[in-house]
GUKOL-954822 format. One record per residue (C-alpha): residue in three letters; x, y, z. Coordinates in steps of 0.5 Angstrom, whole numbers, padded with zeros to 4 digits, always signed. Layout:
! GUKOL-954822
alaXYZ
...
//
This chain:
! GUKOL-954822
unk-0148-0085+0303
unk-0150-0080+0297
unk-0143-0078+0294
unk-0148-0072+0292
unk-0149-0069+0298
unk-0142-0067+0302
unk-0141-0064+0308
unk-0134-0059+0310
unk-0133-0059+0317
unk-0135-0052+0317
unk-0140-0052+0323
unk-0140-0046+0327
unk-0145-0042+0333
unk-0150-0037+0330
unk-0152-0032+0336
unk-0157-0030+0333
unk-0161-0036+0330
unk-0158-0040+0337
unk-0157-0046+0333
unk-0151-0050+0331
unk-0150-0049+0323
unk-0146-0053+0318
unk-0146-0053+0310
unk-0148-0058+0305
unk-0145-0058+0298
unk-0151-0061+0294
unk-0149-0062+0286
unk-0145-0056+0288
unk-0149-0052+0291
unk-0149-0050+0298
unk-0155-0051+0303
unk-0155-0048+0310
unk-0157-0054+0315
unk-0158-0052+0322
unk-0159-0055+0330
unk-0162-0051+0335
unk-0159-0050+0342
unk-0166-0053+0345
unk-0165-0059+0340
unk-0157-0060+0341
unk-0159-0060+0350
unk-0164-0064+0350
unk-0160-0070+0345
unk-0153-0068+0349
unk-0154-0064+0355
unk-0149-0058+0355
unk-0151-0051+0357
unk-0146-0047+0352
unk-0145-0046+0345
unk-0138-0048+0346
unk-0140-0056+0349
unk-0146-0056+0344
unk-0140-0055+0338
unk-0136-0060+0341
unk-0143-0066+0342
unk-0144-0064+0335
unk-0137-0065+0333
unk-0138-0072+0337
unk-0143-0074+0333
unk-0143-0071+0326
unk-0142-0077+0321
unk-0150-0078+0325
unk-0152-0072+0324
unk-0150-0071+0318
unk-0154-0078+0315
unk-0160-0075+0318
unk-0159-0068+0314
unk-0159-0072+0308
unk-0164-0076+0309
unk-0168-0069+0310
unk-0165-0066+0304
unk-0167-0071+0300
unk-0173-0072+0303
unk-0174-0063+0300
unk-0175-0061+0308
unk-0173-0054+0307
unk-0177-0048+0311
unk-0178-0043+0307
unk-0171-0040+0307
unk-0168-0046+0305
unk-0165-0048+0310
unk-0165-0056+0314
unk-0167-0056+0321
unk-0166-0063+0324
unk-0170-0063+0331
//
């Protein structure tokens, strides 16, 4: 694990963008990395955020690896943000 790259256990449901949404502090900076309610369901299933929350919790140290490979493979969209699909 790059010890650059870490992950507090932030995450929390944005309405708006419908999507689970977690910091990562790179070289002491902060990128927004995101999972979207369509990728979340179709990965574990559930209907709510509530249970889309909770699979991420379940599953964060993989999904946290995948997120840094997508940050150090420079994956941001144009707002700087990391989507995993």
């Amino acid at each position: 694990m790059n010890q650059a790259i870490l992950f507090p256990d932030r995450e929390e449901w944005d309405e708006g963008k419908q999507c689970v949404c977690f910091p990562a502090l790179v070289g002491g900076f902060q990128v927004n990395c995101a999972l979207s309610a369509a990728s979340l369901a179709q990965r574990f299933g559930g209907t709510t955020p509530e249970m889309w929350i909770e699979s991420f919790r379940q599953h964060r140290w993989d999904l946290e690896e995948e997120a840094e490979q997508a940050i150090s493979n420079q994956q941001e969209d144009d707002q700087g943000w990391i989507w995993l699909s």
